[in-house]
Every structure is written in structure tokens, then in C-alpha cells.
N, C-alpha and C positions, 0 to 999 in steps of 0.2 A: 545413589547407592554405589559402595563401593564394593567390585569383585575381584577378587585378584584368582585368574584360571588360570591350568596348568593346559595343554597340549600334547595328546602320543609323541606326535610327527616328531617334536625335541626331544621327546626321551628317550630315543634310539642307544638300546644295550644295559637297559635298566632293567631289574628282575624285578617279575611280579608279585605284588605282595597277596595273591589269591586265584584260586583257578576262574578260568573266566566263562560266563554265564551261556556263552552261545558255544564255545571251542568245544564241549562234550555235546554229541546227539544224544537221543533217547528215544528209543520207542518203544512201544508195549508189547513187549513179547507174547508168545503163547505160554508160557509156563509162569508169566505175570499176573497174563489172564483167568489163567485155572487158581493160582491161589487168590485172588479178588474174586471168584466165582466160590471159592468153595470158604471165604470167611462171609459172604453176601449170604452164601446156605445157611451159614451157623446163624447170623444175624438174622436173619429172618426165622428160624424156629424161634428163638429167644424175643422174640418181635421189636427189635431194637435195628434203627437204620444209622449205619455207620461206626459200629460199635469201636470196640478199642484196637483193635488190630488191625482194622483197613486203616484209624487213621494214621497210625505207625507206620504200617506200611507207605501211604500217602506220604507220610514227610522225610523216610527217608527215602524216597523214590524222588520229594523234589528236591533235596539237597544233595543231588546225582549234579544237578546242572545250577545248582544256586552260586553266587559265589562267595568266599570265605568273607563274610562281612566282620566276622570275631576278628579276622586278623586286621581287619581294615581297621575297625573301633581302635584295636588297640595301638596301632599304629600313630593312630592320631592321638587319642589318651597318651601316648608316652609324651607325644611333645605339643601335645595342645593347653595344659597349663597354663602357657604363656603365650597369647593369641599375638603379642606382640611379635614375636620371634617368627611363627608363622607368617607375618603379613609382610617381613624384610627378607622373607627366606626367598631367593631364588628359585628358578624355574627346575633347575637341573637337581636341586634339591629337595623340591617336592614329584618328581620324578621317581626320585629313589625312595621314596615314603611311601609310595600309592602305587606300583609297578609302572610298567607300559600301556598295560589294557585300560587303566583308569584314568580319570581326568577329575581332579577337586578343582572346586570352584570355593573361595573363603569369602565371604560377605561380611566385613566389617564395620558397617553406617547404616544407619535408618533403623530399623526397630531392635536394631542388636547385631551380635556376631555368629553366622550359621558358617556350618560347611556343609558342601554338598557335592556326593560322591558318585559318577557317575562311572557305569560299566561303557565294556570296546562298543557297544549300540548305543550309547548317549543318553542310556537311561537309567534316569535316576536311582540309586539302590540303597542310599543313607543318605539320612541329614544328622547334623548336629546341630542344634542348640544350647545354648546354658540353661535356659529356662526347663527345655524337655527334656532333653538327653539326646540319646540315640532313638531315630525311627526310622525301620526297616521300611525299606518297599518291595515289593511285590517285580521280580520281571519278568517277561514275555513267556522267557523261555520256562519260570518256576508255573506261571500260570495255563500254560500249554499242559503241563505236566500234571499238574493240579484236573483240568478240566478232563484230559482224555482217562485219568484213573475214576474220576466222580462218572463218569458216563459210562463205563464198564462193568464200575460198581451196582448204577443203577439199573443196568438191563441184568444183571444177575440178582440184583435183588427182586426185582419184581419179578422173573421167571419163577423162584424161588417162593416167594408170598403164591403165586397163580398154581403152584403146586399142592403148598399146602391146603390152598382153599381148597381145590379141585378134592383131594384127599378125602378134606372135612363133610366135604357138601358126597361123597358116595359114601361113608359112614352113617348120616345124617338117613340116608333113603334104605340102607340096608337093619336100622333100628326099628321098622315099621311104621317110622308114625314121621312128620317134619320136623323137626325142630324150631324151624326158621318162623310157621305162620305161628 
């Protein structure tokens, strides 16, 4: 298998072709919290979990810390046409393709031609293929971001649902008769 990888360490003074996945923190404010709490209320009277505006909110909350993959693709799309040209290209020149924080690795042999684009943590964040295209992955820091919004969401939602039962079930006893048996 042939890989031809690039290195930060040599790219020293190279601009980055996207903001980088870990350099922004994030964390879930109070005023984040309250509006996940009060789209969890709305979602829950309409009895629907996760309706359309938490997950809005979710993906633009993860694309705080994701990194510009658009710019990545196209970066490569301008001059991946010709995988040839890629595979003679120098180090210092695929450097300037993919900033500093990134490191592509080009696979040339064995079941075909991939690249594969890895953030300043070494983790994976696109590949290309011919056969597939483009496929995202997922990283640390999007799934961090991902997880702590889904667990916020789901203690307001189900605070949310135990209210309305609670409601339901003292209406139920105030009509004289049960409803339930």
C-alpha cells in the first residue's frame, strides 16, 4: 500500500485551510441551558422528542468546534482531478493545501486512490474516495458537544413530560370518577 503523508512539524508558517476542531472550547452555558429547557417544554406538550429546533440548535452548537471540512473538500476538489499531480507533489506543497493543523495522508495502491484528512489530534475528519466521495467523520470534540446538548435535553425533557403527567393524573381525580381503571 502506497501512502504518501504530509507532517505539521514541516509545515511551519503555512496558513490554515480551516478553524481547528480542539483550538475553540465549549461549554454549556446557563442561558444554553434555559433555551434547551424551554424548546424540551415545547417538545414535550406537542409530545415529540427532539423536535426541530433543539436539533438546529445541536448542529449549530457543533459546528462552534467542528472544523471547515467545506473548505477542506474543496481544496482538494480543485486539485484532485489529477491524482497524479498529488502523488509528485511535494511535502511543502501539500502543506499549503491543507494548513498546519492538518496532516493528508494519499493512498494510491491496493483497492484504489483514498485521501485521508486528519485534524491537529490525528483524528480522522474526511476521507475521499472515487468510488464514494466525501465522508465526514465525526470528532471528539463535535461528539463531546453532541453528547453534553442530548443529556440536557433529555433531563428537561423528561422533567417536562413528569409535569404534564402530574397535571393530567390531578385533573383525572378532580372529574370524580378515574379515568385510568
Amino acid at each position: 500500500m502506497d501512502i504518501a503523508a504530509i507532517t505539521r512539524s514541516k509545515c511551519a508558517g503555512s496558513t490554515a485551510a480551516g478553524k481547528a476542531s480542539s483550538g475553540k472550547s465549549w461549554k454549556l452555558s446557563d442561558s444554553l441551558r434555559e433555551k434547551i429547557t424551554e424548546y424540551a417544554r415545547e417538545d414535550a406538550v406537542q409530545n415529540v422528542y427532539m423536535g426541530n429546533k433543539f436539533l438546529s440548535l445541536r448542529k449549530s452548537e457543533a459546528a462552534k468546534v467542528a472544523p471547515d471540512r467545506a473548505a477542506l473538500m474543496g481544496k482538494i476538489g480543485q486539485n484532485a482531478a489529477d491524482m497524479k499531480k498529488i502523488r509528485e507533489a511535494d511535502e511543502r506543497w501539500l502543506c499549503i493545501l491543507f494548513g498546519r493543523q492538518y496532516e493528508a495522508r494519499f493512498q494510491f495502491e491496493g483497492m484504489g486512490s483514498a485521501a485521508h484528512v486528519h485534524d491537529e489530534n490525528g483524528e480522522e475528519i474526511l476521507t475521499y474516495t472515487a468510488g464514494v466521495g466525501w465522508q465526514e467523520k465525526e470528532s471528539k470534540a463535535e461528539t463531546e458537544v453532541h453528547g453534553a446538548l442530548k443529556a440536557a435535553y433529555y433531563d428537561a425533557f423528561r422533567a417536562a413530560r413528569q409535569e404534564i403527567n402530574a397535571g393530567a393524573a390531578c385533573m383525572e381525580v378532580q372529574g370524580g370518577f378515574d379515568t385510568r381503571a
